[in-house]
C-alpha positions in Angstrom: -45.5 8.6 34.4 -42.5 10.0 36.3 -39.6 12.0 34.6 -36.8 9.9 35.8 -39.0 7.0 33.8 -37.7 8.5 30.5 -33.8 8.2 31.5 -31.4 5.5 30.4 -31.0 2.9 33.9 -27.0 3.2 33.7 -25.0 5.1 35.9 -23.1 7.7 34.5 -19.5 6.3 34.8 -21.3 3.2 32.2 -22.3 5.9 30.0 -19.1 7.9 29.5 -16.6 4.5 29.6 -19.1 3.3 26.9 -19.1 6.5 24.8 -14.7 6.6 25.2 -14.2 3.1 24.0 -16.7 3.7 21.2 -14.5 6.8 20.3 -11.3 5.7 21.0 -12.6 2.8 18.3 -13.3 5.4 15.7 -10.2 7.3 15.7 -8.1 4.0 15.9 -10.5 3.1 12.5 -10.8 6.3 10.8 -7.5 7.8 11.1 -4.6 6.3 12.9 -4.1 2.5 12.9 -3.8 0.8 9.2 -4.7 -1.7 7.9 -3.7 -5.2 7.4 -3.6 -6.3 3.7 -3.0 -2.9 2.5 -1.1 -1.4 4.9 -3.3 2.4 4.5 -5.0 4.5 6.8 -8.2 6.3 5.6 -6.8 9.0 4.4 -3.9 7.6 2.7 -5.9 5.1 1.2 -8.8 7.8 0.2 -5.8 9.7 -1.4 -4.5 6.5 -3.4 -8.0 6.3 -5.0 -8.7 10.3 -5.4 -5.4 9.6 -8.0 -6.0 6.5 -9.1 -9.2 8.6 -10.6 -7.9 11.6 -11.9 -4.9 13.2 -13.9 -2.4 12.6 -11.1 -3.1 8.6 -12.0 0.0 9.3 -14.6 1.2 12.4 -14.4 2.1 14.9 -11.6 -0.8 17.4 -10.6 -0.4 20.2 -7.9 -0.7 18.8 -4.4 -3.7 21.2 -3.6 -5.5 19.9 -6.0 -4.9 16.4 -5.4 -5.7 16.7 -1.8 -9.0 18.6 -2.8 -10.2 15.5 -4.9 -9.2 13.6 -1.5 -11.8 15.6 0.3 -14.6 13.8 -2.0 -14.0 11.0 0.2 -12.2 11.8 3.7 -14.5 13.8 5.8 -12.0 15.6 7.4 -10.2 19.3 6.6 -7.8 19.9 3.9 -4.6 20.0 6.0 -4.7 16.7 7.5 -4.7 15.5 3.8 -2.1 17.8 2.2 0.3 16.7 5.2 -0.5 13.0 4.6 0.1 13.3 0.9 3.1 15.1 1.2 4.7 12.8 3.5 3.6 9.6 1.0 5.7 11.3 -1.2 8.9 11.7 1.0 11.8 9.4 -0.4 14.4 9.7 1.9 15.8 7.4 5.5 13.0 6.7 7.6 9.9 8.5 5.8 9.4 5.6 3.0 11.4 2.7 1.7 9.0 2.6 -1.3 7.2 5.7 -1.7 3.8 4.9 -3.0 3.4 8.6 -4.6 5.9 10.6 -6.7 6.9 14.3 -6.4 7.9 16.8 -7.9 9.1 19.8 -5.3 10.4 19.9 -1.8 9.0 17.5 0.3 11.7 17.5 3.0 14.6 15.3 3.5 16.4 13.4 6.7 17.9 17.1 7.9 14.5 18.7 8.2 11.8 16.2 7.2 9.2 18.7 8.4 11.0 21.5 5.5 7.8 20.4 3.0 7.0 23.5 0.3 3.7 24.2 0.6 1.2 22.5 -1.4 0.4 24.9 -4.1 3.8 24.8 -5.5 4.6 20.9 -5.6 3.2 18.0 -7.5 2.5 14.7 -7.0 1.1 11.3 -8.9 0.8 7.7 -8.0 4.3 6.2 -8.2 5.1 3.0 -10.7 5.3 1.4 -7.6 2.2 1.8 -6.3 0.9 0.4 -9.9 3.5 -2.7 -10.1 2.1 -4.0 -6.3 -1.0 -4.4 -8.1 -3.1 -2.3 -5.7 -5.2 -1.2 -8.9 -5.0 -4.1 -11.7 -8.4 -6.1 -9.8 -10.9 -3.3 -9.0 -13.1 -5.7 -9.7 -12.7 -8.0 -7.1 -12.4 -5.5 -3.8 -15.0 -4.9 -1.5 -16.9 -1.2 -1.6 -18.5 1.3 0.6 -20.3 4.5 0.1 -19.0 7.6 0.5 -19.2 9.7 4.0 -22.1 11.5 2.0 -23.1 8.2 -0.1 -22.3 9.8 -2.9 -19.7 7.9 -4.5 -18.1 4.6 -3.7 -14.6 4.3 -2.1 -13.2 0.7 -1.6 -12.7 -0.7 2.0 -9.0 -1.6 1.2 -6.8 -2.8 -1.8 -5.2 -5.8 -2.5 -1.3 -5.3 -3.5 1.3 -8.5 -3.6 2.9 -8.2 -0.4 1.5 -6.8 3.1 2.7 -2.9 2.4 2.0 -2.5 6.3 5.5 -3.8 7.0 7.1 -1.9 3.7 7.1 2.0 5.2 7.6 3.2 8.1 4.3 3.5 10.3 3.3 5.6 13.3 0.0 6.8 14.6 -1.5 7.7 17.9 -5.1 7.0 19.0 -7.3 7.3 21.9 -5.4 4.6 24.1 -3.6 2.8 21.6 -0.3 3.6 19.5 1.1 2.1 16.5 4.3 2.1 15.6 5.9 -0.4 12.8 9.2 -0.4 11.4 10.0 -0.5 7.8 11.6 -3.5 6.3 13.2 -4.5 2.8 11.2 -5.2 0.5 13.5 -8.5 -0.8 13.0 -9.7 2.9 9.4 -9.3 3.0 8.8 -11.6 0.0 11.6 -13.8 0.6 9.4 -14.6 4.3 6.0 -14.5 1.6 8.0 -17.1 -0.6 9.2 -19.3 2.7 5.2 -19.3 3.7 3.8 -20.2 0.6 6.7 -23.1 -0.1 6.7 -24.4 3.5 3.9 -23.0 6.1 6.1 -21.1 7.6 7.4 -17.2 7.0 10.9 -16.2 7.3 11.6 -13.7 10.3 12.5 -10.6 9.3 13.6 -7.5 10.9 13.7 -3.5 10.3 15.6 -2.2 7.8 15.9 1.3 6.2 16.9 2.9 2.4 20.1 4.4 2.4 20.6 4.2 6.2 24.3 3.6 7.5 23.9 3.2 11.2 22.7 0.4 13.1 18.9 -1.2 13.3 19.5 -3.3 16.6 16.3 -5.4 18.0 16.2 -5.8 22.6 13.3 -6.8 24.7 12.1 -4.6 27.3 11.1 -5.5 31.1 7.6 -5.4 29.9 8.7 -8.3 26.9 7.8 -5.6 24.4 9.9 -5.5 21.5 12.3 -2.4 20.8 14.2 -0.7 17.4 16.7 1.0 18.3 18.8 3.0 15.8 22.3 4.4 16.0 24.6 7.2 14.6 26.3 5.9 11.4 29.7 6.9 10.4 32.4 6.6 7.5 35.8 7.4 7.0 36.9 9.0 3.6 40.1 10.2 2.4 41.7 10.0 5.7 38.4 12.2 7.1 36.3 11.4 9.6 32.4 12.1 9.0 28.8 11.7 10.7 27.0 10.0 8.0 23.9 8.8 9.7 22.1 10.1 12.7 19.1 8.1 15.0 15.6 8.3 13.9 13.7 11.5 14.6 17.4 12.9 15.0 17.2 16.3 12.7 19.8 18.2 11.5 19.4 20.9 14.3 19.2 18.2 17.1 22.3 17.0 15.7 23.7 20.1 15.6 23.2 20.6 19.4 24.4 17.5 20.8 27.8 18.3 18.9 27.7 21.4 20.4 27.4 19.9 23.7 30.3 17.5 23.2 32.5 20.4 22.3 31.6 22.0 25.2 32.6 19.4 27.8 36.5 19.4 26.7 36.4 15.6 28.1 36.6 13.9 24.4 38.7 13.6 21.6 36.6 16.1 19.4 38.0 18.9 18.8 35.7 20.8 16.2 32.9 19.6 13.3 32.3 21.1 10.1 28.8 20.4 8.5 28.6 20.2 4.7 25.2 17.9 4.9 23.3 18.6 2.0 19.9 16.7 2.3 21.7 14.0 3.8 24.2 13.9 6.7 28.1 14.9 5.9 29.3 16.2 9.2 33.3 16.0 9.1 34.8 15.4 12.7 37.5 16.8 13.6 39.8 14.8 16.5 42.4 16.8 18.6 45.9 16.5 17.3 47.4 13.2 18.1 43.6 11.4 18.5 42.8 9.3 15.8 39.4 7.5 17.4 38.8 4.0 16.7 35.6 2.0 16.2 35.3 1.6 19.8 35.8 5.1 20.5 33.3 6.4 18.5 30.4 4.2 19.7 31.3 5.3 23.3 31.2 9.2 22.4 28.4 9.0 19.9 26.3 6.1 21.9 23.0 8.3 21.8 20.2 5.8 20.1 16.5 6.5 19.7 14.5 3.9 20.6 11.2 2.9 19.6 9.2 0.1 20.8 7.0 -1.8 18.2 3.5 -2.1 18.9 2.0 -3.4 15.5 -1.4 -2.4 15.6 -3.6 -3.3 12.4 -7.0 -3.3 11.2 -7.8 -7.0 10.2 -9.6 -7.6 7.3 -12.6 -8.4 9.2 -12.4 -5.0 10.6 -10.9 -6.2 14.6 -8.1 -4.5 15.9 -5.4 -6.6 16.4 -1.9 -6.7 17.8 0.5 -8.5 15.1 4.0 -9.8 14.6 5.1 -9.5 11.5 5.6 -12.7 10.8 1.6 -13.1 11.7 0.9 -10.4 9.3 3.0 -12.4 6.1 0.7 -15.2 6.9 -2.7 -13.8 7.2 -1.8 -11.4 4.0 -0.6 -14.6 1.8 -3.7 -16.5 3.0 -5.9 -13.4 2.1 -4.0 -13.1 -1.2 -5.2 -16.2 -2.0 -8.8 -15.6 -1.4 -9.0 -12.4 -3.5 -6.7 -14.2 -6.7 -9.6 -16.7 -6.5 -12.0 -14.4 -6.5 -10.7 -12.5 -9.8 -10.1 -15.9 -11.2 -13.7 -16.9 -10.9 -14.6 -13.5 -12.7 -12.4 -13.8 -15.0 -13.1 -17.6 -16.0 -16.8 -15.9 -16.3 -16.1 -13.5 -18.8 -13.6 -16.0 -20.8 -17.1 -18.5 -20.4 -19.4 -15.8 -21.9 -16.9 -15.2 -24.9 -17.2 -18.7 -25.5 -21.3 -18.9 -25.1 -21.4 -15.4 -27.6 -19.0 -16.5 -30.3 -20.7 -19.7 -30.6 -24.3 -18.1 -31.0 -22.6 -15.8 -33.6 -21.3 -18.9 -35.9 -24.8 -20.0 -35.2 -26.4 -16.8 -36.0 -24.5 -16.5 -39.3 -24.5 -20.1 -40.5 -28.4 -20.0 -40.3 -28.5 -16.6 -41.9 -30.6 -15.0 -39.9 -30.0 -11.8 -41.8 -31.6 -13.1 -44.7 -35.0 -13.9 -42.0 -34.6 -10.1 -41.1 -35.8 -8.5 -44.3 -39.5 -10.5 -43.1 -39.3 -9.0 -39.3 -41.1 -5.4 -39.0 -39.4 -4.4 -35.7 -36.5 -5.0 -33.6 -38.9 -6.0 -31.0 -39.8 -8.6 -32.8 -36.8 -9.7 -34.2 -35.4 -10.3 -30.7 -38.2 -12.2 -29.5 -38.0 -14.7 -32.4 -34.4 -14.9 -31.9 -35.2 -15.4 -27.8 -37.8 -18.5 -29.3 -35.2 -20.1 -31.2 -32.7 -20.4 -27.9 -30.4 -17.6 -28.5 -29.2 -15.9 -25.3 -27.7 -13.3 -26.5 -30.8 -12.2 -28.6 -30.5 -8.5 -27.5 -27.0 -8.5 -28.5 -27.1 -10.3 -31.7 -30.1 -8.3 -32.9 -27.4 -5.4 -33.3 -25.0 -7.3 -35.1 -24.2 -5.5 -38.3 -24.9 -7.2 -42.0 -21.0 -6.5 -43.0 -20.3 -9.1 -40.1 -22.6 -11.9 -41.5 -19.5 -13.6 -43.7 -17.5 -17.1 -43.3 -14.4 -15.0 -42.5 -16.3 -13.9 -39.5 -17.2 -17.7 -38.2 -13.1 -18.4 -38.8 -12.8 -15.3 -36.3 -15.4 -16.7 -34.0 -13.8 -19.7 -33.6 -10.6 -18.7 -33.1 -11.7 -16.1 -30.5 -13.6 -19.8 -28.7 -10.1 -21.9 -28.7 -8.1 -18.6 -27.4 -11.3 -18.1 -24.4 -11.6 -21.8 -23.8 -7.6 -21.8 -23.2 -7.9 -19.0 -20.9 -11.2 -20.6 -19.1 -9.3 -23.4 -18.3 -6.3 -21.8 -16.9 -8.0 -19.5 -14.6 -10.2 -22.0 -13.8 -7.5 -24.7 -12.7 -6.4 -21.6 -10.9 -9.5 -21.4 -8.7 -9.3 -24.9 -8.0 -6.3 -26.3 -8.0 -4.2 -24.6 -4.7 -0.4 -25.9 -6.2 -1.0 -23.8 -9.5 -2.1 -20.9 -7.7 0.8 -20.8 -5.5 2.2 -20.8 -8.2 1.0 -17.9 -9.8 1.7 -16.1 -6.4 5.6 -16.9 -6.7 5.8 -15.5 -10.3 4.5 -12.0 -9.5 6.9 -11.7 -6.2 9.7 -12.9 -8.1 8.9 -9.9 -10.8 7.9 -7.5 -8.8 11.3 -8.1 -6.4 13.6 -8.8 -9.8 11.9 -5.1 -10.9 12.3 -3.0 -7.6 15.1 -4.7 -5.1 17.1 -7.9 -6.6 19.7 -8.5 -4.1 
């Protein structure tokens, strides 16, 4: 047999294109593009559940540590966690809208958002937030993987009320794809959920950013792409003139030099700034004597925007990489919503079933005083299988029923425990199977969870 026999037959340009979309594949999965129904990378989602099972589930526990528990489940070193923890916990314009952890410490702020203490010395746990969306009350009913050691499982991704993708600001950068998607109000977000579920059809909605006082304008570029563009923000207080706002990804110190510049040119009416910002923008402007700039004026000297143009990238449930509107996402999260509700419903209706079946073998059990039988049984082997032969299905459980339980108050408890289950049964199960009711159900939580966290 020759040598060359035991060599793939592709050429080596096959080999390397095949081995770079595979990679480029990875890191969009593993690392920068979220996903669709819960709006998480890996890590941040690994990071969720590290808390969700440990101390920092309800109160604040040093970062380090936190992001040590993390590594349990993201196979990747300790920085790249720390830094994505820290940054779910910033608060502030353009980091998150609704953070989904709380912190205690420096964590930056929208004059320096990289100024984060280090790890050791602040503390973080899972925001009410993050509990009210619901990400954690059905644990149950998500879908699980091992581990990158198959040690432990880790779920595949939550299920919250409303698509968190379009909630916080996103960005990520893979091997030949980007993602960048715009926060948005949360009242907007389930007003459009609301619209869907009612009509078919979501309400559009646009960007939008907490505590931000300059403009969110939406263009098209030659390529049709759409683009964010954010402005310098202003307001006028006791006959002074301040900066209040600056662009996204505008620091303090970029800020800084750009006034600087302005001074410089002598062809405006600035005259002079003084900065008393103090985690947020309070730059007073000063206009030469006799220049009191209008409206006009100041969009013309300050007209500097960032722009940023969307490409919402997601990870579909079935695990494609998609391109999205927004609008797309509201409707594929509702219609997902509504799988996974069923889902619990059916579980629960289960459980509520087998409370029924129990209680109703243990007014049986009692009412034919089977612990009177008992006294004639030599083991609990034995007491089982005659209690298997007489059509009990819970014989394993009922064989451990105590004699203190074996009283006519207990049947009164049994069957009121059997009205309360079959009442339940038939309400999650009219939930499962009746699509108007469950719709229903939907409309409730969003109208709590938005008359909680942003009522208009």
């Amino acid at each position: 047999m020759k040598n060359e026999d035991n060599f793939p037959n592709r050429t080596f340009e096959d080999q390397v294109h095949d081995d770079q979309r595979k990679y480029s594949r990875y890191v969009c999965d593993s690392r920068a593009i979220p996903h669709e129904i819960d709006g998480l990378k890996p890590v941040q989602r690994r990071i969720l559940w590290a808390m969700w099972n440990s101390d920092a589930r309800n109160r604040h526990t040093k970062t380090v540590k936190v992001a040590g528990l993390a590594m349990g489940y993201h196979p990747h070193g300790d920085r790249s966690i720390q830094d994505a923890l820290s940054q779910m916990a910033q608060d502030f314009t353009f980091a998150n809208n609704f953070p989904l952890v709380s912190g205690e410490g420096t964590f930056g702020d929208v004059l320096d958002p990289s100024a984060i203490a280090s790890p050791r010395y602040t503390e973080v746990k899972l925001s009410d937030f993050a509990k009210d969306l619901g990400f954690f009350e059905s644990l149950p009913d998500i879908d699980y993987v091992k581990n990158y050691d198959e040690t432990e499982d880790e779920p595949i991704h939550f299920v919250g009320k409303v698509p968190v993708v379009l909630l916080n600001n996103i960005q990520g950068i893979a091997t030949g794809f980007r993602c960048f998607i715009p926060g948005h109000k949360l009242s907007d977000i389930i007003d459009s959920q609301v619209q869907y579920l009612k009509t078919n059809k979501p309400k559009k909605v646009s960007p939008w950013y907490k505590d931000f006082g300059g403009q969110v304008k939406m263009s098209q570029n030659d390529n049709g792409s759409m683009v964010m563009s954010t402005t310098f923000g202003f307001r006028r207080e006791d006959g002074k003139l301040y900066l209040s706002d600056a662009p996204m990804n505008w620091n303090r110190e970029k800020v800084i030099l750009f006034l600087d510049d302005l001074l410089e040119k002598k062809d405006n009416w600035l005259r002079d700034y003084v900065d008393h910002s103090s985690q947020k923008f309070k730059i007073e402007l000063i206009p030469k004597k006799g220049e009191e700039p209008n409206d006009a004026a100041l969009k013309e000297l300050f007209s500097k925007e960032n722009n940023e143009v969307l490409t919402i990238n997601v990870i579909t449930h079935e695990g494609k990489l998609k391109k999205r509107t927004p609008e797309e996402i509201i409707k594929n999260f509702c219609d997902f919503r509504k799988i996974h509700l069923i889902r619990r419903f059916k579980r629960l209706a289960g459980l509520e079933k087998e409370k029924v079946e129990r209680n109703s073998e243990l007014i049986r059990f009692i009412k034919e005083k089977w612990n009177e039988k008992v006294t004639g049984i030599k083991s609990k082997k034995e007491f089982e299988e005659k209690l298997k032969a007489s059509k009990f299905n819970y014989f394993e459980w009922l064989s451990t029923i105590p004699v203190y339980r074996m009283t006519l108050e207990e049947v009164k408890k049994c069957e009121e425990a059997i009205e309360e289950a079959k009442g339940k049964l038939k309400e999650y199960t009219d939930l499962t199977k009746d699509d108007k009711k469950l719709t229903s159900f939907m409309l409730d939580e969003l109208a709590e969870l938005k008359t909680k966290w942003d009522p208009k």
